[in-house]
ZADO-1210 file (C-alpha; in nm, 4 decimals, padded with zeros to 6 digits):
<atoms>
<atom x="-12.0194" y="15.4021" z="-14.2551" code="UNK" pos="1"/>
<atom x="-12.2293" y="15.7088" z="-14.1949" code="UNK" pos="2"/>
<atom x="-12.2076" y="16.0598" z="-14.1302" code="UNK" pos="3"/>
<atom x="-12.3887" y="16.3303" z="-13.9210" code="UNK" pos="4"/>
<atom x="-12.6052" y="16.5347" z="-14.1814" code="UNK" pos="5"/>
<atom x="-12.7415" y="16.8230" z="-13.9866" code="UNK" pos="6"/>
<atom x="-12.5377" y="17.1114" z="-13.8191" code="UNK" pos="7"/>
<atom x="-12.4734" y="16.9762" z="-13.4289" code="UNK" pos="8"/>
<atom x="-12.5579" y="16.5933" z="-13.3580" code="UNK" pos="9"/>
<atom x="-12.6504" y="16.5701" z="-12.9809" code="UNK" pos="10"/>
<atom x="-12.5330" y="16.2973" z="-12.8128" code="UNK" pos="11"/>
<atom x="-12.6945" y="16.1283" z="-12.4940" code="UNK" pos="12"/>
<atom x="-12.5745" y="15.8485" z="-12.2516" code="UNK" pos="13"/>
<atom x="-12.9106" y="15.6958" z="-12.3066" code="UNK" pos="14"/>
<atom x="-13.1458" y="15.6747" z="-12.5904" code="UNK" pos="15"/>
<atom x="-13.3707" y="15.8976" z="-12.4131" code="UNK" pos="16"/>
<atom x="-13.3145" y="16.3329" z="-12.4600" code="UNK" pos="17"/>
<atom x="-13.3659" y="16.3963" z="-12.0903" code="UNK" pos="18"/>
<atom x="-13.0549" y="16.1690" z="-12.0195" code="UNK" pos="19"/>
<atom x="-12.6962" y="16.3053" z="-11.9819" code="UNK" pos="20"/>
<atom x="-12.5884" y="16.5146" z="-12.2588" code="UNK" pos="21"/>
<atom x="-12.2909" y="16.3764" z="-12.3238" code="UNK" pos="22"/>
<atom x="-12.0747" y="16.4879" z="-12.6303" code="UNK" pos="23"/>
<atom x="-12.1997" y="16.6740" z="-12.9997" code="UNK" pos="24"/>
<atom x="-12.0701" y="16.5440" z="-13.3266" code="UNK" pos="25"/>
<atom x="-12.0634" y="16.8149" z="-13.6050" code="UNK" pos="26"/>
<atom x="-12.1817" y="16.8043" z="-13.9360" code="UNK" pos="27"/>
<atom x="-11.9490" y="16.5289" z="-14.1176" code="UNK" pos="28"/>
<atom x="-11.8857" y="16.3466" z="-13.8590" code="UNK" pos="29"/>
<atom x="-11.8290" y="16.0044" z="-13.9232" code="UNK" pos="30"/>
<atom x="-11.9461" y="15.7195" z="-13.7778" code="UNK" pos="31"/>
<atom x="-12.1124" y="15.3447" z="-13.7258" code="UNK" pos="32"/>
<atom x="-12.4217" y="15.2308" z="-13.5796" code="UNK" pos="33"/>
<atom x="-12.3941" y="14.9984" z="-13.3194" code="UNK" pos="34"/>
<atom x="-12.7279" y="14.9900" z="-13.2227" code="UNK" pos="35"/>
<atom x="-13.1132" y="15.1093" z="-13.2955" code="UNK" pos="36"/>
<atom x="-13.3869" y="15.1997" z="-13.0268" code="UNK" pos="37"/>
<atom x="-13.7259" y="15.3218" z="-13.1276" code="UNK" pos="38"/>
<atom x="-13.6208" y="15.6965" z="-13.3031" code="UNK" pos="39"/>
<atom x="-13.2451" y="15.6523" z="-13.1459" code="UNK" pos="40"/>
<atom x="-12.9579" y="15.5151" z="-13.2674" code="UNK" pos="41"/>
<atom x="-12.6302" y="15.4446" z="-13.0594" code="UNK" pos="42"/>
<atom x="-12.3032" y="15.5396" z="-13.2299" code="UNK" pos="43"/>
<atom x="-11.9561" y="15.5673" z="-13.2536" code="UNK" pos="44"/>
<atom x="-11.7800" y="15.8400" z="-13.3595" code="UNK" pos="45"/>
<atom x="-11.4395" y="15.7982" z="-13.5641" code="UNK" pos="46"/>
<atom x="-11.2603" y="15.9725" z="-13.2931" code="UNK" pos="47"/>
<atom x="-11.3964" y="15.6349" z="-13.0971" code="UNK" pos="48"/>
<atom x="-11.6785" y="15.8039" z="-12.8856" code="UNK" pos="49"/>
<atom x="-11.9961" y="15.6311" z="-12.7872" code="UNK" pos="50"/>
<atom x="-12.3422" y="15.7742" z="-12.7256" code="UNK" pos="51"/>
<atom x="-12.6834" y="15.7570" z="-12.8736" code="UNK" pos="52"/>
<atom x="-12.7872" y="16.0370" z="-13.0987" code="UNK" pos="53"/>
<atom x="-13.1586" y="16.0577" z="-13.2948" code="UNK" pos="54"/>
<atom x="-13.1922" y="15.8504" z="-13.6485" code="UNK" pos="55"/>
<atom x="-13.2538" y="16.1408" z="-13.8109" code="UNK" pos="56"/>
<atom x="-12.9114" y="16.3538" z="-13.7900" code="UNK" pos="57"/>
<atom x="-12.6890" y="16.0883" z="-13.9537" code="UNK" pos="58"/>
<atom x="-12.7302" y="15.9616" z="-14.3239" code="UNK" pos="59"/>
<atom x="-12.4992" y="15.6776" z="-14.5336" code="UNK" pos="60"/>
<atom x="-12.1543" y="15.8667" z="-14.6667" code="UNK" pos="61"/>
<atom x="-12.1590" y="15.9292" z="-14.9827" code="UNK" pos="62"/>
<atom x="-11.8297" y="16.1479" z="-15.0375" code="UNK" pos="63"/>
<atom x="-11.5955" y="16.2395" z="-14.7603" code="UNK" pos="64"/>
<atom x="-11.5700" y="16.5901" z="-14.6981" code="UNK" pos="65"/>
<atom x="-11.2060" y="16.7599" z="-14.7480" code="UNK" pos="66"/>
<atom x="-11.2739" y="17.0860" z="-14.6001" code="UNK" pos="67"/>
<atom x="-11.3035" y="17.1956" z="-14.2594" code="UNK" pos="68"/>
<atom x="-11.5310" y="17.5108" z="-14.1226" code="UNK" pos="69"/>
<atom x="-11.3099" y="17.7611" z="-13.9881" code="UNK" pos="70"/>
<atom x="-11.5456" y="18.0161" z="-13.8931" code="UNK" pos="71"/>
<atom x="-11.7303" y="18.0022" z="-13.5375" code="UNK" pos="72"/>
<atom x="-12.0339" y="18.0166" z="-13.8426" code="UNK" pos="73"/>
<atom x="-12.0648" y="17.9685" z="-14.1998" code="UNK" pos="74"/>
<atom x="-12.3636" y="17.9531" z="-14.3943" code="UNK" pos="75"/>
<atom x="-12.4184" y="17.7653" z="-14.6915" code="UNK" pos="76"/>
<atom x="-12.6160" y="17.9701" z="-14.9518" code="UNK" pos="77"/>
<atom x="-12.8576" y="17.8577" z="-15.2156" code="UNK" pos="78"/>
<atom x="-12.6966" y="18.1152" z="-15.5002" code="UNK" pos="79"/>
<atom x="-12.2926" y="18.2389" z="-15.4893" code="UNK" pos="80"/>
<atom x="-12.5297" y="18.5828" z="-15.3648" code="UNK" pos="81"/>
<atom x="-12.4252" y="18.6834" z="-14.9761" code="UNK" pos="82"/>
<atom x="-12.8262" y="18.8315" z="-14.9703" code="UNK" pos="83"/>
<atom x="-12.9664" y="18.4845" z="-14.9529" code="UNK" pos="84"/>
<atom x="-13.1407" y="18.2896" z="-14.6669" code="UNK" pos="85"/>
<atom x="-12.8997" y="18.0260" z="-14.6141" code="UNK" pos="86"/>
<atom x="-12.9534" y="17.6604" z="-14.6813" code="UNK" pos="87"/>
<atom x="-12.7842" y="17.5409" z="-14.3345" code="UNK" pos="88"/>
<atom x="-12.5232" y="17.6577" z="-14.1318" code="UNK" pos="89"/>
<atom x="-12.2179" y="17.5233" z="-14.0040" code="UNK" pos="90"/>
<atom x="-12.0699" y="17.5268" z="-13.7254" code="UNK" pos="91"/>
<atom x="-11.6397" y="17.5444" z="-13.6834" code="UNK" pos="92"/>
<atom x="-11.4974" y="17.2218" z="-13.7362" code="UNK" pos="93"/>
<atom x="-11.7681" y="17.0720" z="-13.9447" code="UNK" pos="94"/>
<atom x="-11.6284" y="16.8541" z="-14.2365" code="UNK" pos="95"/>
<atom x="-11.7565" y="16.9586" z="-14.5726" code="UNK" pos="96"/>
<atom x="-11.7597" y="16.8223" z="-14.9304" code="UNK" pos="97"/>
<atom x="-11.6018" y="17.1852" z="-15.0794" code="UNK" pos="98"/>
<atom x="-11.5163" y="17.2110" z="-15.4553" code="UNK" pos="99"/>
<atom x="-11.2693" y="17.4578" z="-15.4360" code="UNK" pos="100"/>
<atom x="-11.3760" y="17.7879" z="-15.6626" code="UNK" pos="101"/>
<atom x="-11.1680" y="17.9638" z="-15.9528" code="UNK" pos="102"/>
<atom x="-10.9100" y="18.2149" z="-15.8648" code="UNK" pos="103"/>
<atom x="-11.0522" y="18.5626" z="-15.8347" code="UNK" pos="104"/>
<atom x="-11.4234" y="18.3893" z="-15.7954" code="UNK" pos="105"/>
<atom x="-11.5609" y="18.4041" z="-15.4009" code="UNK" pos="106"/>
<atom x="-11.7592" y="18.1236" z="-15.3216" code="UNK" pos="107"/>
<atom x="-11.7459" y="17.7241" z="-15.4361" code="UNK" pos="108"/>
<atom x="-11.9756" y="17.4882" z="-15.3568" code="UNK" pos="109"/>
<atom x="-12.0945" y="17.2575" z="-15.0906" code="UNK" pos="110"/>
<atom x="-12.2483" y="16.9157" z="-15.1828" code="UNK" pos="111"/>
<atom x="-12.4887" y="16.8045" z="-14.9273" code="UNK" pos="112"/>
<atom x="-12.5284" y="16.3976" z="-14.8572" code="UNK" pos="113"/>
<atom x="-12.8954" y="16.4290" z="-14.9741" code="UNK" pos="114"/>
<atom x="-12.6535" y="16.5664" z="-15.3580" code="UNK" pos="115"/>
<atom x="-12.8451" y="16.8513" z="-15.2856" code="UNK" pos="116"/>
<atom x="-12.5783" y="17.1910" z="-15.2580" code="UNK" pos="117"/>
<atom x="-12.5246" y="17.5222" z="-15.2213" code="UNK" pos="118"/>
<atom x="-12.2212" y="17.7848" z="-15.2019" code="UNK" pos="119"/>
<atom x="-12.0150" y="17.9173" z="-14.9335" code="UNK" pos="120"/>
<atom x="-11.7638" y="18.1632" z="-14.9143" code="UNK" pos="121"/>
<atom x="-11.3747" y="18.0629" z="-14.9540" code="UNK" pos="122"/>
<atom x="-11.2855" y="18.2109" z="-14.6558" code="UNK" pos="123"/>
<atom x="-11.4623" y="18.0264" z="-14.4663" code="UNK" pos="124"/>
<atom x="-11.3004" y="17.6890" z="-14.4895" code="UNK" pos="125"/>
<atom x="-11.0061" y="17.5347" z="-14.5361" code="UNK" pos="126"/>
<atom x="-10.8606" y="17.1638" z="-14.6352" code="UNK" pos="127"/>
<atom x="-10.8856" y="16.9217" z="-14.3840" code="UNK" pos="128"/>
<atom x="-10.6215" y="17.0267" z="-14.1438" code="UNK" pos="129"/>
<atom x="-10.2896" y="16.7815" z="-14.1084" code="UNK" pos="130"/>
<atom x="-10.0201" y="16.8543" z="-13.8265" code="UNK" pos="131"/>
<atom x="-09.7892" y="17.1171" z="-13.9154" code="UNK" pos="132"/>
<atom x="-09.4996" y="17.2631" z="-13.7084" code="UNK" pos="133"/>
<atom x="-09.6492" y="17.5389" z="-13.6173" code="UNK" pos="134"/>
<atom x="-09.9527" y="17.2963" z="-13.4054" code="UNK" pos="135"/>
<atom x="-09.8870" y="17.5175" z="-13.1247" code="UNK" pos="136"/>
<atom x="-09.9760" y="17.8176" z="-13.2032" code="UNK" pos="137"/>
<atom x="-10.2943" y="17.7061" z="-13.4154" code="UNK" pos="138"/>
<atom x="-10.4247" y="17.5248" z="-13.1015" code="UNK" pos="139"/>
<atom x="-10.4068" y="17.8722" z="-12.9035" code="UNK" pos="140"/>
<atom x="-10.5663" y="18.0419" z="-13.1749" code="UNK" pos="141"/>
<atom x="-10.8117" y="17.8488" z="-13.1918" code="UNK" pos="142"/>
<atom x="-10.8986" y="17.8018" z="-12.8316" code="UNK" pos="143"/>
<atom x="-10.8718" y="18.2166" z="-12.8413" code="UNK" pos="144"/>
<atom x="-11.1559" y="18.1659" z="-13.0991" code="UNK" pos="145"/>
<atom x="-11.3955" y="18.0801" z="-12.8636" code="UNK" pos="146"/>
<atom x="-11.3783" y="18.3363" z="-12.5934" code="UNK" pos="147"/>
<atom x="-11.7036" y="18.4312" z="-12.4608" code="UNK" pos="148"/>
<atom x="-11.8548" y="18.1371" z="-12.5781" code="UNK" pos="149"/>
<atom x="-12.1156" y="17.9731" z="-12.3257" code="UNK" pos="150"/>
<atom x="-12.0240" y="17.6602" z="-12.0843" code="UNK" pos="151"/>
<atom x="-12.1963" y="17.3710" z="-12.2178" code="UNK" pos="152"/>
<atom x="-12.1720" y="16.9841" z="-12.0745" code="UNK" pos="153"/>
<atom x="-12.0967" y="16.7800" z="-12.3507" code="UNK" pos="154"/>
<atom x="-12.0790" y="17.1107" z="-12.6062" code="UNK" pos="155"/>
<atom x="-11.8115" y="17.1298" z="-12.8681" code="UNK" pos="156"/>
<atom x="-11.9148" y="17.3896" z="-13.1046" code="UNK" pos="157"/>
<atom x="-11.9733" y="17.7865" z="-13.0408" code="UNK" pos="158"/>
<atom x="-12.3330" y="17.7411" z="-12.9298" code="UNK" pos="159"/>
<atom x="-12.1724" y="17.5915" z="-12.6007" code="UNK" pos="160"/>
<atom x="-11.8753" y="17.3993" z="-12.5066" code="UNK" pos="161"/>
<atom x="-11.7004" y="17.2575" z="-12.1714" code="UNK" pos="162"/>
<atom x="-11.3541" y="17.2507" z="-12.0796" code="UNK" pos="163"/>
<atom x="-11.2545" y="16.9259" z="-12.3084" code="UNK" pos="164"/>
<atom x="-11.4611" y="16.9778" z="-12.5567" code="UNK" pos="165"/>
<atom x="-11.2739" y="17.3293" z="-12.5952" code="UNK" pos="166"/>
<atom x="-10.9509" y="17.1049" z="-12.5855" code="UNK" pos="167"/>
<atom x="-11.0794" y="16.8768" z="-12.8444" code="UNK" pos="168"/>
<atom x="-11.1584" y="17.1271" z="-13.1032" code="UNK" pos="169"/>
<atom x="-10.8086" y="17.3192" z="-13.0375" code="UNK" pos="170"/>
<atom x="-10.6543" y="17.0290" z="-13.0898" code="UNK" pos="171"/>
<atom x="-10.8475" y="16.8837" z="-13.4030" code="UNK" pos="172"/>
<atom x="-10.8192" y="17.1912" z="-13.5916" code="UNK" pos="173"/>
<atom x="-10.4491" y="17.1608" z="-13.5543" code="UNK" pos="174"/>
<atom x="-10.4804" y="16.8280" z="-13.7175" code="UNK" pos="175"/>
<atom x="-10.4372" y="16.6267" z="-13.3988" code="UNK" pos="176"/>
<atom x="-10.7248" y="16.4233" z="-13.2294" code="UNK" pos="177"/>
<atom x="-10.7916" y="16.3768" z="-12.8723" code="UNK" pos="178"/>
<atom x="-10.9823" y="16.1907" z="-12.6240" code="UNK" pos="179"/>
<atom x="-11.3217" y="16.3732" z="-12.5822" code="UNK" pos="180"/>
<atom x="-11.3481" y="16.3539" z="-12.2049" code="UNK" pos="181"/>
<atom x="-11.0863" y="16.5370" z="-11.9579" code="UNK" pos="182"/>
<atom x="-10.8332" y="16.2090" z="-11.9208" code="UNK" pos="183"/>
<atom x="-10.5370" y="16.2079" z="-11.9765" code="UNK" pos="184"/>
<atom x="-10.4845" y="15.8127" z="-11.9580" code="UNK" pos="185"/>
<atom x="-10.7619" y="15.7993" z="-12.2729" code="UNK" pos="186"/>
<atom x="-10.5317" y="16.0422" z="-12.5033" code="UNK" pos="187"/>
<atom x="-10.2717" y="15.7964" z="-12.5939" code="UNK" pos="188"/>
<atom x="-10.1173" y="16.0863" z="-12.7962" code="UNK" pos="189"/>
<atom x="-09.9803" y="16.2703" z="-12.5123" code="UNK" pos="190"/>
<atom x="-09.7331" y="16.1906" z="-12.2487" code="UNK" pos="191"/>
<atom x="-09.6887" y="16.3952" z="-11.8911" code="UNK" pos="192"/>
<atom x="-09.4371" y="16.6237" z="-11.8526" code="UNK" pos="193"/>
<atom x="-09.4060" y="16.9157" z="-11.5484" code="UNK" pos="194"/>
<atom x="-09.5484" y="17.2439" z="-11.5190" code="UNK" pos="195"/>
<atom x="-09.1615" y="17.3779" z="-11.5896" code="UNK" pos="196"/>
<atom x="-09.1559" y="17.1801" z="-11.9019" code="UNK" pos="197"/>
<atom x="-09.4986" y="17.2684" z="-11.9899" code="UNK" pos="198"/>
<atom x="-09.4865" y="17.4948" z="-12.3489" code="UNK" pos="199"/>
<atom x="-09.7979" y="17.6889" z="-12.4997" code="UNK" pos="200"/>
<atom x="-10.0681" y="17.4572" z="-12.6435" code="UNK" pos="201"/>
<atom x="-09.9750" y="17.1576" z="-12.3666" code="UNK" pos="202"/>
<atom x="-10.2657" y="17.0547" z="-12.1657" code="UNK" pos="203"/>
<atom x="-10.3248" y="17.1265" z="-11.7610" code="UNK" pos="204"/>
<atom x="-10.5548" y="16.8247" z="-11.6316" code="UNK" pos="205"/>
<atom x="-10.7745" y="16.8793" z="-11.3125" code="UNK" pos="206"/>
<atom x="-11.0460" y="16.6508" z="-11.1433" code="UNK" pos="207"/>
<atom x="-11.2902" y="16.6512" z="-11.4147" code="UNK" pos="208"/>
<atom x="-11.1374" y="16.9258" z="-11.5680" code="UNK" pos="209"/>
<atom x="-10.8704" y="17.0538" z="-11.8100" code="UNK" pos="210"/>
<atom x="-10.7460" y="17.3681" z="-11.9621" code="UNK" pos="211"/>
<atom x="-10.4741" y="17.4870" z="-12.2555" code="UNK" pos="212"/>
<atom x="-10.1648" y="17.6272" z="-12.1591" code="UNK" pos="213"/>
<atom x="-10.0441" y="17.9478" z="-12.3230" code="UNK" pos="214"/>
<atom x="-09.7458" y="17.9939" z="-12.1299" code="UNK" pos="215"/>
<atom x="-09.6263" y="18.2103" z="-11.8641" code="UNK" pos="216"/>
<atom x="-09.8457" y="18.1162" z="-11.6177" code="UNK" pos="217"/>
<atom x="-10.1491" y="18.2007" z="-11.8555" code="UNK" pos="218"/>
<atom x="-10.4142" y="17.9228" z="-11.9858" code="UNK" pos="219"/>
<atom x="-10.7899" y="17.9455" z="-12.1410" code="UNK" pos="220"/>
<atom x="-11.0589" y="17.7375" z="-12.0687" code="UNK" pos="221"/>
<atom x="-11.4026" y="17.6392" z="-12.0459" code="UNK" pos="222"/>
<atom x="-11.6139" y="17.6897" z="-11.6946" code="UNK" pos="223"/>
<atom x="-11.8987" y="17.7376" z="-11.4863" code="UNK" pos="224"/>
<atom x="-12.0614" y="18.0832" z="-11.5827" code="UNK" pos="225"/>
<atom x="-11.8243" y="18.2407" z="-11.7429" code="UNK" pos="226"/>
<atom x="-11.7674" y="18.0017" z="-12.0555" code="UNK" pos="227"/>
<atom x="-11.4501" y="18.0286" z="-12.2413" code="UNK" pos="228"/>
<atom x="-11.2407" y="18.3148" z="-12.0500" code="UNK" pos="229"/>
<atom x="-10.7844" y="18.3315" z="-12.0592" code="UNK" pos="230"/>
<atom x="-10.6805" y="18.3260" z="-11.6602" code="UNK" pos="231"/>
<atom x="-10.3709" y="18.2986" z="-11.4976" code="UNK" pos="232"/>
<atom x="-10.1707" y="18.1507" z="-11.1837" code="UNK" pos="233"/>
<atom x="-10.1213" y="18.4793" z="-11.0443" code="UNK" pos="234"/>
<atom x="-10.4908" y="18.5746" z="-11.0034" code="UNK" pos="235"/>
<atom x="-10.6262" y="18.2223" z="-10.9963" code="UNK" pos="236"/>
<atom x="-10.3012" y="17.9982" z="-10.7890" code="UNK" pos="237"/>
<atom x="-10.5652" y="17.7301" z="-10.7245" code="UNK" pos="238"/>
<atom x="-10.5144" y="17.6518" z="-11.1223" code="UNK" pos="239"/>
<atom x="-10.1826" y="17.6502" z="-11.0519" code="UNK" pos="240"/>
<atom x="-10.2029" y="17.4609" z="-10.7041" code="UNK" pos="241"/>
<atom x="-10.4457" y="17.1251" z="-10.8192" code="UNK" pos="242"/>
<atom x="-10.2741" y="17.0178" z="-11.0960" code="UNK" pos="243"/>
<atom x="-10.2492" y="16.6969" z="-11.1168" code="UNK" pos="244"/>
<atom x="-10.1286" y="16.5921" z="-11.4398" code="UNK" pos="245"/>
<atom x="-09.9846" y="16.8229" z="-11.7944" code="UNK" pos="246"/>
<atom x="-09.9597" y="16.6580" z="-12.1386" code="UNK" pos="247"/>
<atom x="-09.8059" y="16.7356" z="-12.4529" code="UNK" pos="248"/>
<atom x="-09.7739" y="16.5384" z="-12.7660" code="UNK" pos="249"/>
<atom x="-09.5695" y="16.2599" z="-12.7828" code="UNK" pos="250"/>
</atoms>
């Protein structure tokens, strides 16, 4: 098994950079190499996604990571010192090998799969999230996280990130894992329901498309120029019109 070692793995349809763009895998990742060509090799992730990404972002596993980034950014710093030029930095949802610090003490440390490390700050990650009743709300909140971040095909982190990829990350950080693409049929964990039983956190699917309810009537998502924006039927009804499927957990 490996894992991706540097901040965003990019992920093409071909081992070639100038082909389709078609998912990122953040640091911690994990996953298995299917296949090598020249400086590429072609993955797939452990949420079961398949691309080719360069030899160079992914390393063996040495220790699973515990601790998930819950800041759109966190750096990891050489010293427990916040006036340091940081080591790396993560991005949200990155998996990280975190020894929890002391109480009263501020920052604990990363270990790095080279065993190299540094320190971040405990605010700025938490364990590995596991579903929790409250899933709901923490996939709105997080979604909300993202506003104003750019549209990106294949993006999933808050550099960039498209409509599923948005839906992905909601739903991860709630301890829930989707399929990466906007398909319903692929995310065995949901099942269809209708619009009226449609509750905040469910999932509106379009064409190629897909968005997070909030309820009454409102929804965020990922699109075109304006990134990650909250809308509703009232001022947009052709959201509410082209439905053509809503999920919600099983």
């Amino acid at each position: 098994m490996y894992t991706v070692c540097v901040p965003i793995s990019h992920l093409y349809s071909l081992p070639d950079k100038t082909s389709e763009h078609v998912d990122e895998a953040l640091f911690g990742t994990e996953c298995e190499i299917l296949d090598d060509f020249h400086s590429f090799y072609k993955i797939k992730t452990d949420y079961e996604y398949i691309g080719w990404v360069e030899k160079t972002d992914i390393c063996p596993v040495l220790v699973r990571g515990g601790f998930v980034v819950k800041k759109l950014f966190a750096d990891l710093l050489p010293t427990p010192e916040n006036c340091r030029t940081p080591i790396i930095t993560f991005p949200k949802g990155s998996r990280v090998d975190y020894g929890a610090p002391h109480e009263g003490e501020r920052y604990g440390m990363v270990i790095l799969p080279d065993k190299t490390g540094g320190y971040m700050h405990k605010e700025w990650v938490a364990p590995y999230p596991k579903m929790t009743e409250n899933f709901r709300d923490i996939i709105v909140e997080t979604a909300k996280s993202y506003l104003g971040v750019q549209y990106r095909w294949g993006g999933k982190s808050p550099m960039g990130i498209d409509c599923s990829g948005l839906a992905f990350m909601s739903y991860q950080m709630a301890g829930i894992t989707l399929w990466r693409d906007a398909d319903i049929d692929r995310s065995t964990a949901l099942k269809q329901i209708t619009l009226a039983e449609a509750q905040k956190g469910d999932l509106l699917f379009y064409r190629g498309h897909v968005a997070i309810y909030e309820g009454n009537g409102r929804f965020i998502h990922s699109c075109g120029p304006y990134g990650v924006c909250e809308s509703d039927f009232e001022t947009q009804p052709h959201m509410k019109n082209n439905i053509i499927a809503i999920g919600t957990l099983k």
